[in-house]
N, CA, C, O and CB atoms as a CASP TS submission, in Angstrom:
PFRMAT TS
TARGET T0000
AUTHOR 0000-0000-0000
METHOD Language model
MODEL 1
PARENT N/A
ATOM      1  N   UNK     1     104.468  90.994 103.757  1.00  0.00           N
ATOM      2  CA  UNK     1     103.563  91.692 102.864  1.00  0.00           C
ATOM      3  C   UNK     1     102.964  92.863 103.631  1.00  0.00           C
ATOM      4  O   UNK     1     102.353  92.382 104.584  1.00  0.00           O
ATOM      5  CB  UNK     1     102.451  90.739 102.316  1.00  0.00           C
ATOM      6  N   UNK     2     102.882  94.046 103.631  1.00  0.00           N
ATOM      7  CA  UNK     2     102.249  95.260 103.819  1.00  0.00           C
ATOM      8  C   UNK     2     100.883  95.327 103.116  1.00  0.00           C
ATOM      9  O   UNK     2     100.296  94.671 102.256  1.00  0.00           O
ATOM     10  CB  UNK     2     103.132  96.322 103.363  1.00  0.00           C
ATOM     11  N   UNK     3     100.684  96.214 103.729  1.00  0.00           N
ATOM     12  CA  UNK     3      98.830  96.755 103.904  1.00  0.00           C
ATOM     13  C   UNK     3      98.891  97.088 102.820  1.00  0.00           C
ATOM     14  O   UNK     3      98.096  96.279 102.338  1.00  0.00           O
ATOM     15  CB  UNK     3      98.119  98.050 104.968  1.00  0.00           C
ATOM     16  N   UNK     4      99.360  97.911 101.670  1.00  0.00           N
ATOM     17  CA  UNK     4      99.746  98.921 100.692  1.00  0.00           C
ATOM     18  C   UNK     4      99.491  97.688  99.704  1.00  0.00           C
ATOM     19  O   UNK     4      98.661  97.781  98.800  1.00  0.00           O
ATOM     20  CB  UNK     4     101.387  99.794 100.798  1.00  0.00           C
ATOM     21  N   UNK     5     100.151  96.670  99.893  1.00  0.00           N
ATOM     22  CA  UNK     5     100.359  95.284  98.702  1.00  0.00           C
ATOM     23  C   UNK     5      99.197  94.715  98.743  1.00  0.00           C
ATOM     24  O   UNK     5      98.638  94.329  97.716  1.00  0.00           O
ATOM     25  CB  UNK     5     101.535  94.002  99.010  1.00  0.00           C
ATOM     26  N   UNK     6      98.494  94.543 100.369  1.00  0.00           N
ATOM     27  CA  UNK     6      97.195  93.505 100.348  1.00  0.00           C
ATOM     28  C   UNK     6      96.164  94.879  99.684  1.00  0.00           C
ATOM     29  O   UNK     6      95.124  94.414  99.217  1.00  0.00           O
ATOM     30  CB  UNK     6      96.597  92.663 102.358  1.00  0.00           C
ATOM     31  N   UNK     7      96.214  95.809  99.608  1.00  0.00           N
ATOM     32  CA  UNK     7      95.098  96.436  99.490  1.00  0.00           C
ATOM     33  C   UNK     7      95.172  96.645  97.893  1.00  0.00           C
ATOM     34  O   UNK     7      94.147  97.188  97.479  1.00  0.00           O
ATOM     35  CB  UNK     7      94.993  97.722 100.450  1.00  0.00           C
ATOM     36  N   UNK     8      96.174  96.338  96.826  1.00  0.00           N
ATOM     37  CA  UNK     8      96.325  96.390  95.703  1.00  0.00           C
ATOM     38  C   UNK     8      95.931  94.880  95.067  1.00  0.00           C
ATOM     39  O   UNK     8      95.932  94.771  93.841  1.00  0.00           O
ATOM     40  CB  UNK     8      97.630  96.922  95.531  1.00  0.00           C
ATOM     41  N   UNK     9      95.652  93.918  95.761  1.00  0.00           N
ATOM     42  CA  UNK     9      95.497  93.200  95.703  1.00  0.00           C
ATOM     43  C   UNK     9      94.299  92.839  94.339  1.00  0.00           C
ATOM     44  O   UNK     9      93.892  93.924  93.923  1.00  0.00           O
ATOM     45  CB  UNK     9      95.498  93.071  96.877  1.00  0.00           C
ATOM     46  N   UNK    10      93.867  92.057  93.823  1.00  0.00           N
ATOM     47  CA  UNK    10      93.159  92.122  92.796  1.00  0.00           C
ATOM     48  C   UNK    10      92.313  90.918  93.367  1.00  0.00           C
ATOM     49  O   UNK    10      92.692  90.533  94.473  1.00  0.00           O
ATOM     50  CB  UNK    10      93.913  92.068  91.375  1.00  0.00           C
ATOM     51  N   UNK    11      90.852  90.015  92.622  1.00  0.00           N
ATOM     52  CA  UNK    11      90.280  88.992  92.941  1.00  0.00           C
ATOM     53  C   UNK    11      90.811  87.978  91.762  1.00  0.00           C
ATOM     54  O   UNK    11      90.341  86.847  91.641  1.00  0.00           O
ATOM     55  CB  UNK    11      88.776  89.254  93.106  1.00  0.00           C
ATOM     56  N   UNK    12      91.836  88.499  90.908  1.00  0.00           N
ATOM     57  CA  UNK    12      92.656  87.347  89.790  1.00  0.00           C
ATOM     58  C   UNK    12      93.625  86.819  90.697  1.00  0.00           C
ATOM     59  O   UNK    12      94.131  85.725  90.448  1.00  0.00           O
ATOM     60  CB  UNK    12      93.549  88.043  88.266  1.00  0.00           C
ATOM     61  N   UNK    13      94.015  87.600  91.940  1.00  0.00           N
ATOM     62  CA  UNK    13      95.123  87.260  92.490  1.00  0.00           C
ATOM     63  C   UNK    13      95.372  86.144  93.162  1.00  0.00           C
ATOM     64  O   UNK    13      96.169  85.208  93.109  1.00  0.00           O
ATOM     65  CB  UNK    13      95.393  88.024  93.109  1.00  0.00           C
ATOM     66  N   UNK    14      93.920  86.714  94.208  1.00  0.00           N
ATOM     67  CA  UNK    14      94.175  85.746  95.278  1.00  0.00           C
ATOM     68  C   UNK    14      92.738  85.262  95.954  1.00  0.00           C
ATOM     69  O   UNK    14      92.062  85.880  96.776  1.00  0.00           O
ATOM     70  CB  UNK    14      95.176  86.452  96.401  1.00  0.00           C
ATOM     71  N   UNK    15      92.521  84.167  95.448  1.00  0.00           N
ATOM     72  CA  UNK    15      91.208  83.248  95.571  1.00  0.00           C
ATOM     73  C   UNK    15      92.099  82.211  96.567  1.00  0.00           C
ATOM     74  O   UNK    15      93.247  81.767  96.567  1.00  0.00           O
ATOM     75  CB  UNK    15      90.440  82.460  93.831  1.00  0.00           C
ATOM     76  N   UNK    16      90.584  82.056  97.635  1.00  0.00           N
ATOM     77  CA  UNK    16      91.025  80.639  97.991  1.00  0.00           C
ATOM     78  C   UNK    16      89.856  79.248  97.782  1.00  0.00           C
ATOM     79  O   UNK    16      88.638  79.310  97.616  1.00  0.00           O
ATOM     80  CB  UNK    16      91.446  80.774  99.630  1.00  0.00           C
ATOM     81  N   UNK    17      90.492  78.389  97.841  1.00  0.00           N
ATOM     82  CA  UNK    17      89.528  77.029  97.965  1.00  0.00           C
ATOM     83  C   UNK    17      89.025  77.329  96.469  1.00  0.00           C
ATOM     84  O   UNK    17      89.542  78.144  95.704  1.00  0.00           O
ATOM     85  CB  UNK    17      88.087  76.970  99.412  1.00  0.00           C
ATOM     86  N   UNK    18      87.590  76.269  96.124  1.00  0.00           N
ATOM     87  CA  UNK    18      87.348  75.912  94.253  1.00  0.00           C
ATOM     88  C   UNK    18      86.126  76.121  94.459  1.00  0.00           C
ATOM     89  O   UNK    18      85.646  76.320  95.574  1.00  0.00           O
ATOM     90  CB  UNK    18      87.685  74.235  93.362  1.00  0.00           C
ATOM     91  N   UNK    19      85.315  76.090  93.086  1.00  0.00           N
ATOM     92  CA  UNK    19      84.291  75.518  93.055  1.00  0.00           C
ATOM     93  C   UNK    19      83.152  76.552  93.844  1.00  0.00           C
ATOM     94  O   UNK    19      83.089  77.741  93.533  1.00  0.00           O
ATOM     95  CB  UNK    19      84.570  74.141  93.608  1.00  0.00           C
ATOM     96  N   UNK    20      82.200  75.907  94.978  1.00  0.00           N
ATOM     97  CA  UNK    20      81.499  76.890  95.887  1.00  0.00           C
ATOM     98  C   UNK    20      82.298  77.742  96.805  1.00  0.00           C
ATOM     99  O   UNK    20      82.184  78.900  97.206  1.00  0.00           O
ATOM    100  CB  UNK    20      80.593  76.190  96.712  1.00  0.00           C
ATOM    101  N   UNK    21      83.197  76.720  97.017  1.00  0.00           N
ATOM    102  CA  UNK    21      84.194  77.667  98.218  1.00  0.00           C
ATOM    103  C   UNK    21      84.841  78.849  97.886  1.00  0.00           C
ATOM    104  O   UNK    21      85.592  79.394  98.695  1.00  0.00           O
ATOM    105  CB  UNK    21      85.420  76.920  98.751  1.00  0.00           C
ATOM    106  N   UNK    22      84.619  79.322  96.728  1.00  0.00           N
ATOM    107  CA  UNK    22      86.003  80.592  96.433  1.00  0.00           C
ATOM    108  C   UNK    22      85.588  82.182  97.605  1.00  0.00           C
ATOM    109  O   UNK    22      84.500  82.757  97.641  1.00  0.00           O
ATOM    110  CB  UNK    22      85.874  81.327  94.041  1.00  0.00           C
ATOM    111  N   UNK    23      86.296  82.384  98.068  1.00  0.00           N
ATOM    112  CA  UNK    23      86.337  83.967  98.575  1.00  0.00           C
ATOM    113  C   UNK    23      87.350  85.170  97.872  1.00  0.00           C
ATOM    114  O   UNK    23      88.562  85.225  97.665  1.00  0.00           O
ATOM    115  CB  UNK    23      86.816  83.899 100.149  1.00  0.00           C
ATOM    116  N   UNK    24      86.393  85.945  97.660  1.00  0.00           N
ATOM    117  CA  UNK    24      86.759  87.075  96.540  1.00  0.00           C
ATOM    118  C   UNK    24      88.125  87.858  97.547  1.00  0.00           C
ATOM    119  O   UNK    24      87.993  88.110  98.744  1.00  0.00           O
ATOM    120  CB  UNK    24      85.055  88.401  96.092  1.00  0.00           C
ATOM    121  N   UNK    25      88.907  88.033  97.049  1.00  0.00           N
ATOM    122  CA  UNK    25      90.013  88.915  97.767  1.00  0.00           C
ATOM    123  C   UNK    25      89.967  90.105  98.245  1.00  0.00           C
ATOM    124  O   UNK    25      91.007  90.562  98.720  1.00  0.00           O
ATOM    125  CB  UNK    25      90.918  89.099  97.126  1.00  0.00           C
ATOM    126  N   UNK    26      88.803  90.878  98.242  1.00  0.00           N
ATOM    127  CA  UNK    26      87.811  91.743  98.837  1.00  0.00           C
ATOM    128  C   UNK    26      87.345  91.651 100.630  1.00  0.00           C
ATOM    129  O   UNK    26      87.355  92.390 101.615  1.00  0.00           O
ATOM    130  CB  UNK    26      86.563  91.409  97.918  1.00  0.00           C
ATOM    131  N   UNK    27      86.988  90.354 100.298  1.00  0.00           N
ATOM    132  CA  UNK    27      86.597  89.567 101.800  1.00  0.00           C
ATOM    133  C   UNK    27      87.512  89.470 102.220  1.00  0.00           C
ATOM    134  O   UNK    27      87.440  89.979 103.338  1.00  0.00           O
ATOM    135  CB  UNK    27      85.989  88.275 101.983  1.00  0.00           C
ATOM    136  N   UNK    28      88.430  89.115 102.051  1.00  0.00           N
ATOM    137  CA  UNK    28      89.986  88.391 102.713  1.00  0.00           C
ATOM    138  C   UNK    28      90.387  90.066 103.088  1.00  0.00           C
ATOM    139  O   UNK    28      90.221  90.458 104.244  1.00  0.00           O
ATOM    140  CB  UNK    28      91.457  87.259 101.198  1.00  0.00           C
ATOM    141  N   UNK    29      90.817  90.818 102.232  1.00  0.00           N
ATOM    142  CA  UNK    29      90.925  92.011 102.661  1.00  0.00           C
ATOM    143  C   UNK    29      90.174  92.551 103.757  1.00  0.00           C
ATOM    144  O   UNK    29      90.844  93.098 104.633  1.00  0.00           O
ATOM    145  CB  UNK    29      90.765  92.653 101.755  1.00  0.00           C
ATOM    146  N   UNK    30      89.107  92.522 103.881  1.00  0.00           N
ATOM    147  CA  UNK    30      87.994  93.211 104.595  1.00  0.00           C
ATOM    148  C   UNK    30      88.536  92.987 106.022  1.00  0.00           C
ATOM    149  O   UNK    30      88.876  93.759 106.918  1.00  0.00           O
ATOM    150  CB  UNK    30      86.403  92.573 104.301  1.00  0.00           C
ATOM    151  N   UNK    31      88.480  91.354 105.876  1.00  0.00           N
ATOM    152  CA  UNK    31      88.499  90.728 107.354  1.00  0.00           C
ATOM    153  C   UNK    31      90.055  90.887 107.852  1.00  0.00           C
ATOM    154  O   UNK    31      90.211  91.533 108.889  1.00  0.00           O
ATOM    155  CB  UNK    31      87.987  88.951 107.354  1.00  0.00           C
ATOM    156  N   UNK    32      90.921  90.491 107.371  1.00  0.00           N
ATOM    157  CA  UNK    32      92.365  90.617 107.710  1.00  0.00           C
ATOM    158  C   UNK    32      92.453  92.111 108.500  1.00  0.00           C
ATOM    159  O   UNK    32      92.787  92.229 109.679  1.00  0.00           O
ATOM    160  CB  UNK    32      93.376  90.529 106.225  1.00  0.00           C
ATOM    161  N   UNK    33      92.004  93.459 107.415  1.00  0.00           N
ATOM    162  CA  UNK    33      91.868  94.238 108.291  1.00  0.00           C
ATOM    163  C   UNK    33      91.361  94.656 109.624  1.00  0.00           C
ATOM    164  O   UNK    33      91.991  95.418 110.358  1.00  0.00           O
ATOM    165  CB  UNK    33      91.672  94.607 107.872  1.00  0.00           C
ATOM    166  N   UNK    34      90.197  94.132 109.920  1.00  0.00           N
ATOM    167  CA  UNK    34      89.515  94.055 110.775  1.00  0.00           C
ATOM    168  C   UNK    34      90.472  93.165 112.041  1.00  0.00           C
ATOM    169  O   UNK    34      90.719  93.483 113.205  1.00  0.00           O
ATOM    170  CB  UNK    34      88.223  93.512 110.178  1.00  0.00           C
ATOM    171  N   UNK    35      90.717  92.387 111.530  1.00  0.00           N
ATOM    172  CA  UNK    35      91.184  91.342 112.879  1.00  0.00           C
ATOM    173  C   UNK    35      92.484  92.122 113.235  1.00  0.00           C
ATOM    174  O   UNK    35      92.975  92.073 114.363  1.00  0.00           O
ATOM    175  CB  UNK    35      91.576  89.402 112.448  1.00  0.00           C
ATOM    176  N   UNK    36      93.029  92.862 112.184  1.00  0.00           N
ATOM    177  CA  UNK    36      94.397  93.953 112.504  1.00  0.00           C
ATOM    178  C   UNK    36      94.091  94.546 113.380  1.00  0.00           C
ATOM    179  O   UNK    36      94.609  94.457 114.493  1.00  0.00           O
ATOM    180  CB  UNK    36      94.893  95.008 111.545  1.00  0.00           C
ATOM    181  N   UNK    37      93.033  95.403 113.018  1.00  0.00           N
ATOM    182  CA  UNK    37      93.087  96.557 113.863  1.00  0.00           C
ATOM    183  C   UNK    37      92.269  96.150 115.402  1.00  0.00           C
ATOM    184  O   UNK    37      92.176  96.861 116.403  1.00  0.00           O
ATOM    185  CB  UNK    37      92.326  97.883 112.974  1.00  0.00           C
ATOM    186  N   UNK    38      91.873  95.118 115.234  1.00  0.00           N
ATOM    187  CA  UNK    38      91.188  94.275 116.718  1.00  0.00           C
ATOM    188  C   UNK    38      92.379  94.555 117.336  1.00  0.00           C
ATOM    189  O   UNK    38      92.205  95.179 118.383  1.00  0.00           O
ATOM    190  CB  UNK    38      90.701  92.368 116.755  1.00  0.00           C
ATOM    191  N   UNK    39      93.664  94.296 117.042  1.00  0.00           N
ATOM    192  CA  UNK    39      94.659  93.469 117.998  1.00  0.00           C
ATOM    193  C   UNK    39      95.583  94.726 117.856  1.00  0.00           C
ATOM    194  O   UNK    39      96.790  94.577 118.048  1.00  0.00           O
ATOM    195  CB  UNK    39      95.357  91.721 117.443  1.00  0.00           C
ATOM    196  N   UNK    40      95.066  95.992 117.519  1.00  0.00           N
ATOM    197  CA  UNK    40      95.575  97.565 118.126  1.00  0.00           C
ATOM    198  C   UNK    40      96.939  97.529 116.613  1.00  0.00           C
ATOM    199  O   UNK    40      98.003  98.137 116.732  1.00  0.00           O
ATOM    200  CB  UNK    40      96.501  97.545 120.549  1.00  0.00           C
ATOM    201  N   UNK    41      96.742  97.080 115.902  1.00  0.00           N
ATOM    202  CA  UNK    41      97.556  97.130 114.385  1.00  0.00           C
ATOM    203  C   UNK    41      99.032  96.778 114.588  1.00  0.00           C
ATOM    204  O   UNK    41      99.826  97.532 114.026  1.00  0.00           O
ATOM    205  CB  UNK    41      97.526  98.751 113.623  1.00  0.00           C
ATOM    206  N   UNK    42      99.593  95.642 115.377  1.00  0.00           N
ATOM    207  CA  UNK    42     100.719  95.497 115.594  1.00  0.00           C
ATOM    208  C   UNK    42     101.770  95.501 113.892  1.00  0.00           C
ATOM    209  O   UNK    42     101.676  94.868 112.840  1.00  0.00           O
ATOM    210  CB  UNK    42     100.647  94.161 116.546  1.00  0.00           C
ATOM    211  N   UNK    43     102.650  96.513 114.383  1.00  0.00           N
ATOM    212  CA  UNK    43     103.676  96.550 112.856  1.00  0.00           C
ATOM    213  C   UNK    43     104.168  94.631 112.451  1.00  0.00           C
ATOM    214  O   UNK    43     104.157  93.771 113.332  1.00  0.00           O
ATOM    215  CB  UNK    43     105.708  97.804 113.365  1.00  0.00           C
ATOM    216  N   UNK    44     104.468  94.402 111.296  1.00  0.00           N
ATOM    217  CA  UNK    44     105.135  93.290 110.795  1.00  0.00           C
ATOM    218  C   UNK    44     103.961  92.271 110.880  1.00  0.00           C
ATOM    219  O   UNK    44     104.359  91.144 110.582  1.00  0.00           O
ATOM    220  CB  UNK    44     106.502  92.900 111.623  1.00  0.00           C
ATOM    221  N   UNK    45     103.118  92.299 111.079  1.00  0.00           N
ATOM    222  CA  UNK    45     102.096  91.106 111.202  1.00  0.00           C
ATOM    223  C   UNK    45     100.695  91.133 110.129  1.00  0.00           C
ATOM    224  O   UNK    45      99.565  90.652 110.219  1.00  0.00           O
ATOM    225  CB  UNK    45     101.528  91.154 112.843  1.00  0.00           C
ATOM    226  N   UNK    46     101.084  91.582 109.559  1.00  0.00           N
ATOM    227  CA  UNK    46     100.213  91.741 108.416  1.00  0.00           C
ATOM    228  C   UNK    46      99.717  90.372 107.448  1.00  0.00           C
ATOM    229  O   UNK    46      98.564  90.088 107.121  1.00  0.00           O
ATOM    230  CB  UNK    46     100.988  92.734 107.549  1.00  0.00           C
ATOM    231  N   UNK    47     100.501  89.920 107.241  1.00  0.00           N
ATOM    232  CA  UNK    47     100.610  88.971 106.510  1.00  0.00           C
ATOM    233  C   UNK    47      99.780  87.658 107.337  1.00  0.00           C
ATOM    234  O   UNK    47      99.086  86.834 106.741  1.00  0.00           O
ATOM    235  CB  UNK    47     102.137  88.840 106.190  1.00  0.00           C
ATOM    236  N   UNK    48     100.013  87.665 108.802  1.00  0.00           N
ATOM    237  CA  UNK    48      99.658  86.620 109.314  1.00  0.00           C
ATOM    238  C   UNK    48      98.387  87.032 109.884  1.00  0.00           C
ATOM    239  O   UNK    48      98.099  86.136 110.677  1.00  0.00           O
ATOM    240  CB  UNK    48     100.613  86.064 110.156  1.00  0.00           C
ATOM    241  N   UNK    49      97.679  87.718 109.897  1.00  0.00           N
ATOM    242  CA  UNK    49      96.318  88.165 109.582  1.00  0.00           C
ATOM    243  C   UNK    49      95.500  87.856 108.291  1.00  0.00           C
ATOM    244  O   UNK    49      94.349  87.420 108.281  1.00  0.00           O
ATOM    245  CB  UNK    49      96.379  89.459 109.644  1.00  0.00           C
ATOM    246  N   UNK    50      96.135  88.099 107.390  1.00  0.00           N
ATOM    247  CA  UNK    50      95.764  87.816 106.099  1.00  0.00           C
ATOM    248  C   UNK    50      95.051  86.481 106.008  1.00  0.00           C
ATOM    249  O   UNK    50      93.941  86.197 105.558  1.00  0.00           O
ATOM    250  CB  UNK    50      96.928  87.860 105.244  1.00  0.00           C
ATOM    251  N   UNK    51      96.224  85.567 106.693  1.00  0.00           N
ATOM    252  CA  UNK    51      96.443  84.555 106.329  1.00  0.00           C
ATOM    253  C   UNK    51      95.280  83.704 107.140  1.00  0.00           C
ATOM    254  O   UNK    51      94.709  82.684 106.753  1.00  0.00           O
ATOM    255  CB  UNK    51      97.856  84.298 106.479  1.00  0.00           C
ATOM    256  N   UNK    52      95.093  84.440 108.402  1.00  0.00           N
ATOM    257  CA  UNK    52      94.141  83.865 109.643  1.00  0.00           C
ATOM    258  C   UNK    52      92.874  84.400 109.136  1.00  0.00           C
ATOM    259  O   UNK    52      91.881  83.998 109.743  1.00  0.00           O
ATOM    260  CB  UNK    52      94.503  84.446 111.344  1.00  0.00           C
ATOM    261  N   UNK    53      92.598  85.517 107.803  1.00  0.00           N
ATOM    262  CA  UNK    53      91.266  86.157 107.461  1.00  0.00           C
ATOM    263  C   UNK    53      90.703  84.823 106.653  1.00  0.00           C
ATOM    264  O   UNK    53      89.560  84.387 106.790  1.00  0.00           O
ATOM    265  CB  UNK    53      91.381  87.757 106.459  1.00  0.00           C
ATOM    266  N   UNK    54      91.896  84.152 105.629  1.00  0.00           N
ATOM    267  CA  UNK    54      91.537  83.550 104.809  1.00  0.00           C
ATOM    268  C   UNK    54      91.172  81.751 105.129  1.00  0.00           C
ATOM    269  O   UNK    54      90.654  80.827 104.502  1.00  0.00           O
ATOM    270  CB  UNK    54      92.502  83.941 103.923  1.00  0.00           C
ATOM    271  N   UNK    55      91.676  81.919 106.221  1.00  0.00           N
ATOM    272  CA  UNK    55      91.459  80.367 107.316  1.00  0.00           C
ATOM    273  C   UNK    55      89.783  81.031 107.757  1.00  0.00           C
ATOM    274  O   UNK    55      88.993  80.653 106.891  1.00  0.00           O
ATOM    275  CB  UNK    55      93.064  80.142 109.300  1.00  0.00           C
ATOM    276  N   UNK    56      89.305  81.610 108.492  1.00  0.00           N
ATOM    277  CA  UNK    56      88.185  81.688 108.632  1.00  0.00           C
ATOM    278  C   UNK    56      87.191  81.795 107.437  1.00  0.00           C
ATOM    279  O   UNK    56      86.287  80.979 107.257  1.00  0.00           O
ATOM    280  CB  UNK    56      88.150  82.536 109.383  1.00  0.00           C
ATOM    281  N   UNK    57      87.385  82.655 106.795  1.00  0.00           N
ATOM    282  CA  UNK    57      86.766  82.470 105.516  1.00  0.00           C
ATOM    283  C   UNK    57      86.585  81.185 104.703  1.00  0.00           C
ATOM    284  O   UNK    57      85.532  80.731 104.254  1.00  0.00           O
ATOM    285  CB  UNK    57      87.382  83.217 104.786  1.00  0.00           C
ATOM    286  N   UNK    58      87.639  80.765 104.619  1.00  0.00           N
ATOM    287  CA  UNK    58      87.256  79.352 104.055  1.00  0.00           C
ATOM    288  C   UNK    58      86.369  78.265 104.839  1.00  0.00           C
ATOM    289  O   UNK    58      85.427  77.586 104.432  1.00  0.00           O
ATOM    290  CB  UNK    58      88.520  78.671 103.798  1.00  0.00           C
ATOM    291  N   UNK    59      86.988  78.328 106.109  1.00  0.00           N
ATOM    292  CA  UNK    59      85.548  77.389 107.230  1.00  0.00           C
ATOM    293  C   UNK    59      84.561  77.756 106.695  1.00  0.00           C
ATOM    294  O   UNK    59      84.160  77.003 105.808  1.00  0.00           O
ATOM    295  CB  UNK    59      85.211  77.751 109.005  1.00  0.00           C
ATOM    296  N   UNK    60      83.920  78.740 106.901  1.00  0.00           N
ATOM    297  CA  UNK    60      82.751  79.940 107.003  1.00  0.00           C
ATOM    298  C   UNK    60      82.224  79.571 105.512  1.00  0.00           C
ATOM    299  O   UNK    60      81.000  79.442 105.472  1.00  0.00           O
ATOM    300  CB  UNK    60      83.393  81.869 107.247  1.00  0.00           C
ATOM    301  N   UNK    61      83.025  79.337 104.041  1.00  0.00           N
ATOM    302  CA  UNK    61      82.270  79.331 102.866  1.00  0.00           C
ATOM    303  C   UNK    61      81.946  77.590 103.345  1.00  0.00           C
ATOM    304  O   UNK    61      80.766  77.265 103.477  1.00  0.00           O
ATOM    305  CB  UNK    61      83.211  79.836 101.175  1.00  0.00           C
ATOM    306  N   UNK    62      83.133  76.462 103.603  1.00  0.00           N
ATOM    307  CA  UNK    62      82.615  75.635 103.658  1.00  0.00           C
ATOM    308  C   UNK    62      81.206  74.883 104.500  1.00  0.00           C
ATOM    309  O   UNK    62      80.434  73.948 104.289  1.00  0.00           O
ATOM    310  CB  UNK    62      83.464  75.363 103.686  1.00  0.00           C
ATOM    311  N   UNK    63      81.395  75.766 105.392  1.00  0.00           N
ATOM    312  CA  UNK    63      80.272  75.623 106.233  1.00  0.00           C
ATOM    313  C   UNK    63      78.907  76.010 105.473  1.00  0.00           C
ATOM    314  O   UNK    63      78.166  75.165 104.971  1.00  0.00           O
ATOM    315  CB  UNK    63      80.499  76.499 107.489  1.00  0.00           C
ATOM    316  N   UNK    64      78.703  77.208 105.456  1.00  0.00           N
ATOM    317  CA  UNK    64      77.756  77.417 104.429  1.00  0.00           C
ATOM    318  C   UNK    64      77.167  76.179 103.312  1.00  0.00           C
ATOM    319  O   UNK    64      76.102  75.568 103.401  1.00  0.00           O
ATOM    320  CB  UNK    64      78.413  78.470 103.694  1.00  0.00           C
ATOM    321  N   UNK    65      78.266  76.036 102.219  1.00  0.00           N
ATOM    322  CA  UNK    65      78.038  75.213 101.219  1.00  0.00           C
ATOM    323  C   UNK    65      77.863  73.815 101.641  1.00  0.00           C
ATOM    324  O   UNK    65      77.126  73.117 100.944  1.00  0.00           O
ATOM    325  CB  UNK    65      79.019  75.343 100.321  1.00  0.00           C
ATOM    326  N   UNK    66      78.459  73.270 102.732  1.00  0.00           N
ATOM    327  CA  UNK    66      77.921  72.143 103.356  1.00  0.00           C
ATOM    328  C   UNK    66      76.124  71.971 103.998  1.00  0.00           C
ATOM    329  O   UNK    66      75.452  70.972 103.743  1.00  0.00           O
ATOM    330  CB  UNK    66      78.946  72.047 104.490  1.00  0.00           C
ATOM    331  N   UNK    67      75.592  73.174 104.853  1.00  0.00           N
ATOM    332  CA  UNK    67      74.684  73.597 105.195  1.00  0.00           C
ATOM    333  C   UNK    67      73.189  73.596 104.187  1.00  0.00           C
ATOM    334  O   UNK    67      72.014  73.232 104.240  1.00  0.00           O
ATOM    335  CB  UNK    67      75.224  74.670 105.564  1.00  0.00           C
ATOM    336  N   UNK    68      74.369  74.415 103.080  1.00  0.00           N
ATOM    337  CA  UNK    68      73.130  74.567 101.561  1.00  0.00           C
ATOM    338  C   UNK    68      72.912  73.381 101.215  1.00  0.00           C
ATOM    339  O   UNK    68      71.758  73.026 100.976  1.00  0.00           O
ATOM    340  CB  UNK    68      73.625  75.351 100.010  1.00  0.00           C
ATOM    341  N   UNK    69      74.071  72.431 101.103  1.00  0.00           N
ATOM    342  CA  UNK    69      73.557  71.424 100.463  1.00  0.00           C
ATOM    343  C   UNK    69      72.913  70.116 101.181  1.00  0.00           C
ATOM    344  O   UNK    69      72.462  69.131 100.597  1.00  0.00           O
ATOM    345  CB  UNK    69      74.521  71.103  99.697  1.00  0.00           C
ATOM    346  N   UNK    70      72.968  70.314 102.450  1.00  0.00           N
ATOM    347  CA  UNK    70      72.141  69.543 103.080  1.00  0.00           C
ATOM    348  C   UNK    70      70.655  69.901 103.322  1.00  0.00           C
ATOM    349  O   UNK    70      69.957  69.047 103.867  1.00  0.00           O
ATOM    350  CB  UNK    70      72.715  69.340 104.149  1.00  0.00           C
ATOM    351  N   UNK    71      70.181  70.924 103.016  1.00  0.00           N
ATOM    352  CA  UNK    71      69.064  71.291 102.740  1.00  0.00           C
ATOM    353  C   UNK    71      68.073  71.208 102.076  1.00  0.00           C
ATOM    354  O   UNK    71      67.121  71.958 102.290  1.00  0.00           O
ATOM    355  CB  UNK    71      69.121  71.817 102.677  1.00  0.00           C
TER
END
């Protein structure tokens, strides 16, 4: 998947986790980029950024919503 595809990306598209956990495909975008260009934008690896944006993100909502609700 290319940058061009994730950045066309929509929030109908691509949600992860239910309920409290969802992250808008905005975020996932945001961060994927970010961790790209951390690691100097290696070509073909796009996808597996994505994929490592949306693994943190999901900790990160569950954490949260675990946090909130122990409160």
């Amino acid at each position: 998947m290319r940058w061009e595809r994730m950045m066309q990306a929509t929030d109908d598209e691509v949600r992860i986790g239910g309920g409290q956990g969802r992250v808008p495909a905005e975020r996932i975008r945001q961060r994927a980029y970010e961790l790209w260009e951390r690691n100097h934008c290696p070509p073909g690896l796009e996808l597996r950024f994505w994929l490592l944006a949306e693994r943190q993100l999901w900790a990160e909502a569950e954490r949260d919503h675990t946090e909130g609700g122990a409160a």
